[in-house]
Each structure stands twice: as structure tokens, then as C-alpha cells.
N, C-alpha and C positions, 0 to 999 in steps of 0.2 A: 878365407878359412883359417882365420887365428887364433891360437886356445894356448893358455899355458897347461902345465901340466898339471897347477892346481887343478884350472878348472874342469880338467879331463877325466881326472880319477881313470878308473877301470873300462880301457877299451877293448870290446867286443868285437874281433875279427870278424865272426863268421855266424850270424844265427837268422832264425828263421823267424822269431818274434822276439819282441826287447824283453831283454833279462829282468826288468825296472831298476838295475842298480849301475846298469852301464853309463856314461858319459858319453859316449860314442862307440855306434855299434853300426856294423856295412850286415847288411838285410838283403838275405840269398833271396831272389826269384829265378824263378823257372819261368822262359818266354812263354808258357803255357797259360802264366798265370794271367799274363796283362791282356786289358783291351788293346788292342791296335799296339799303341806304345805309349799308354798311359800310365804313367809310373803314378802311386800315389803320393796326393796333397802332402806337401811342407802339414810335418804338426801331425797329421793322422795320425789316433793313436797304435801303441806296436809295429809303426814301418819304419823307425829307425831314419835317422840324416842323412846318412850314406847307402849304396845298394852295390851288388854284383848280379851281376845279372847273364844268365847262361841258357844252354838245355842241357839239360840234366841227364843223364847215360837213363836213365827209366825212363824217361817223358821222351823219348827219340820220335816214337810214330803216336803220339795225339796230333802232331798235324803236319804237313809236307816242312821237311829241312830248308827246300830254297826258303821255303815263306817268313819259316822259323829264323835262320841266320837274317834275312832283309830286315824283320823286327827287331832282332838284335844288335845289328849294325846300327839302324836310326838308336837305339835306346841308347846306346852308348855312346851317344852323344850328347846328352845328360853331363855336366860337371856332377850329379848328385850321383853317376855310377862311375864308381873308383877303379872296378875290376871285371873282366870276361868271367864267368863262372857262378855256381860250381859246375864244371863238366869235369868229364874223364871218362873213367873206364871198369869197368864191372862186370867179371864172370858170371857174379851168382843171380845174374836174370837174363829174361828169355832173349833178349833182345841180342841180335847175330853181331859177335866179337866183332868182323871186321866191320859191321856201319858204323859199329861204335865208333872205331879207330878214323874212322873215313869223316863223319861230325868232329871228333875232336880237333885233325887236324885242320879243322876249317878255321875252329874256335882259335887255335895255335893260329890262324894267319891273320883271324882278323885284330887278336888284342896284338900283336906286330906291329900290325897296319895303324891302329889307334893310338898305339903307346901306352897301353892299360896293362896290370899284372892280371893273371892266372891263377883262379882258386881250384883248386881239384881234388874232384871224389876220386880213388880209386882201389878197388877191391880185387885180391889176387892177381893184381894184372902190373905187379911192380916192375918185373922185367921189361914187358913190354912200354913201359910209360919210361924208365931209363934209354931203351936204346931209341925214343921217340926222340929223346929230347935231344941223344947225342948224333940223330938224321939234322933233326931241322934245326938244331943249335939257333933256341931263340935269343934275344937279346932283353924281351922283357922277366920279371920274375917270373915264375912258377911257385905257386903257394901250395902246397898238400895238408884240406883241413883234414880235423880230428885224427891226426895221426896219434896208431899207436904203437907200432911197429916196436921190432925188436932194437939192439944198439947198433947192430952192423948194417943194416938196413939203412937206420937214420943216417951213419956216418956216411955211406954208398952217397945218398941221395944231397946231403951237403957237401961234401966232396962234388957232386956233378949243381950245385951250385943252388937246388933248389932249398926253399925257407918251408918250416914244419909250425902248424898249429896244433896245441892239444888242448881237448878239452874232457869231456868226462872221464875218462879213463884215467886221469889226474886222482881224481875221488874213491876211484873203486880200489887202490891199492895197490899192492901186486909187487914184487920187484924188477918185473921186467920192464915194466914203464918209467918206473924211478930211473932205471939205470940209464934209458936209452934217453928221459932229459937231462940227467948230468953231463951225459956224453954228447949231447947237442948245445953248440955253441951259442948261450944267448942270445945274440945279434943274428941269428935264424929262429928266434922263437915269435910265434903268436899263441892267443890263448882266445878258445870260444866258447860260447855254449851251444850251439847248432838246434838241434832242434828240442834235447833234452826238458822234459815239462818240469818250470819248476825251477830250474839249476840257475842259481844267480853265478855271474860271472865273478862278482868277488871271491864267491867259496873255491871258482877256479885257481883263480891268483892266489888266495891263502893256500891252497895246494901246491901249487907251482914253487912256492917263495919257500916254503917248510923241505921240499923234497932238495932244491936246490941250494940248501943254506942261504939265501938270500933273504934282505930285509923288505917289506913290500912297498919303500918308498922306491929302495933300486931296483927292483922288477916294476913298478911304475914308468920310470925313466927309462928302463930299455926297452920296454914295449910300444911306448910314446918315440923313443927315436928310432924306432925298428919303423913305426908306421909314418911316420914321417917319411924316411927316407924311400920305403917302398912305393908310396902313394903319393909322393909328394906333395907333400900334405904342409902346409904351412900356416 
């Protein structure tokens, strides 16, 4: 897996189908979606090089969790899946807080077990995902996509060591998001498009690089050694 940075351009943390501008993009599935543990063909189009692969705090009961984690575990043994996720945690659906809690921490043991990072949704349940982390003090990353949290939040959550992706909320403006990536240390940034239709990942980084006074060869270079280093990626 060697690429220089030329030929990397703009890497795509976190999305659900390629941006077409990406160089390299990790392609969320939900165990829900695969046969058995049939990841799609090298080359198919819109499935991306790379995957993470999880269940999703929604998709909890489309089928029994043993079944669900067993398919997960075999998948992620795949070198083409880089990371456990996206899982977490999320108030604003039906699905009872603690199975949530109770699947996550499963997903928390197995990317342990494997030595894969952590991508994660999670919605009003930031408290609770801080003192998770400071119970089972993992040793692999913890990644939280499409953040867009306020500043003190972000710093709370880099401070307890976790890495922060943004993606559209880049675009839409606002000063509170500006604030809270100046105030986020590059070397915890990723940048996605998730599932946003449409959104080319570039227009993310021209956001990202403008808000941050940076120039977009060096947001290239620190997103290329941020994901490196996270995914050891070589």
C-alpha cells in the first residue's frame, strides 16, 4: 500500500459512495449491508479501496448482534478494512440507549482485539462516549466523523485523545464551526464527505484550508500523515 502524496491528492476519511474526486476514500458499510462477508470486488464502481465496516447505532436489530459482530470480526480481516465502524451512539432514535451502549462496547473490544481504529457516529450522547472511553481506556484511535461540535467540546475530546473528522458543515458556514477547527489541532483532523449527495471532497479541503489559513498543499500533507499514521498506512 504505497502512494506518494502526489498521487493521493484528496483523501476521503469517511463516505458512503466516492466523491469522484477522491484519490483515496475508506467506504462505511453497515454489516447489514454484506452477503455473508462479502465485501465488494477490487474496482466496483463507487466502493472505494479502502472500507470500515461496523453496525450502525440504527441498524442495531435488522438482525441478531451475536450474528452481526461474528460477520464483523471475520470482515475485518480483510487488509482492505482499515477501521471498526461507524458505530456509537445516538439518542434521536428508537433504539434503547443502553443496547446501544452494550453493541458499542463490543465493537470497542473487537477493534482492541484486531488493532484497527474506531470511526464513530454519535448524536447527544457526548458525555456518555467521554466517560466510555475514560472506563475502557482503549489503546487504538477513536475517530468521531462529521464532527461539528462546538470549541470546548472539540478540545474536551482531543484532550481525552480522540481525532475529529469534518465534513459538510465545513461548507455551510457559521462561526461556530470555523472556531472549533482553528481550535482543533491539525494532527487530529480528518476531512469526509459521508453521505452528503453530490459534495466532492475537494470543496471540503478548499473549506477546511480557507477557514484555517492554510495553503491546500499543506492540508494535503497533514491529512496524508495524519492517515498514515492512524492506519498505518504505508
Amino acid at each position: 500500500m504505497t502512494d506518494s502524496i502526489e498521487a493521493l491528492g484528496f483523501i476521503d476519511m469517511h463516505c458512503h459512495s466516492d466523491s469522484g474526486d477522491a484519490s483515496l476514500c475508506v467506504r462505511s458499510l453497515d454489516v447489514s449491508e454484506l452477503a455473508g462477508c462479502g465485501l465488494p470486488p477490487m474496482g466496483m464502481p463507487g466502493c472505494g479501496r479502502f472500507f470500515s465496516i461496523g453496525i450502525y447505532p440504527w441498524f442495531i436489530e435488522r438482525q441478531a448482534v451475536d450474528v452481526a459482530l461474528a460477520v464483523l470480526a471475520e470482515c475485518c480481516q480483510d487488509e482492505r478494512v482499515l477501521a471498526v465502524g461507524e458505530c456509537g451512539l445516538d439518542k434521536c432514535i428508537s433504539t434503547v440507549f443502553d443496547v446501544q451502549l452494550a453493541v458499542f462496547a463490543r465493537q470497542v473490544a473487537l477493534s482492541e482485539r484486531i488493532g484497527k481504529p474506531l470511526v464513530i457516529h454519535c448524536v447527544r450522547a457526548f458525555n456518555e462516549l467521554q466517560q466510555l472511553r475514560k472506563t475502557l481506556s482503549p489503546t487504538q484511535v477513536w475517530i468521531v466523523h462529521g464532527f461539528s461540535g462546538h470549541r470546548v467540546l472539540a478540545e474536551q475530546l482531543v484532550k481525552q485523545g480522540f481525532y475529529l473528522s469534518f465534513g459538510k458543515a465545513l461548507l455551510q458556514g457559521g462561526d461556530k464551526i470555523a472556531e472549533t477547527l482553528r481550535a482543533t489541532p491539525p494532527d487530529r483532523w480528518f476531512l469526509e464527505t459521508d453521505e452528503a449527495a453530490g459534495l466532492q471532497i475537494g470543496a471540503v479541503y478548499q473549506a477546511a484550508a480557507k477557514i484555517a489559513g492554510l495553503d491546500s498543499r499543506a492540508l494535503q500533507e497533514r491529512i496524508y500523515d495524519n492517515f498514515k499514521r492512524v492506519f498505518r498506512y504505508d
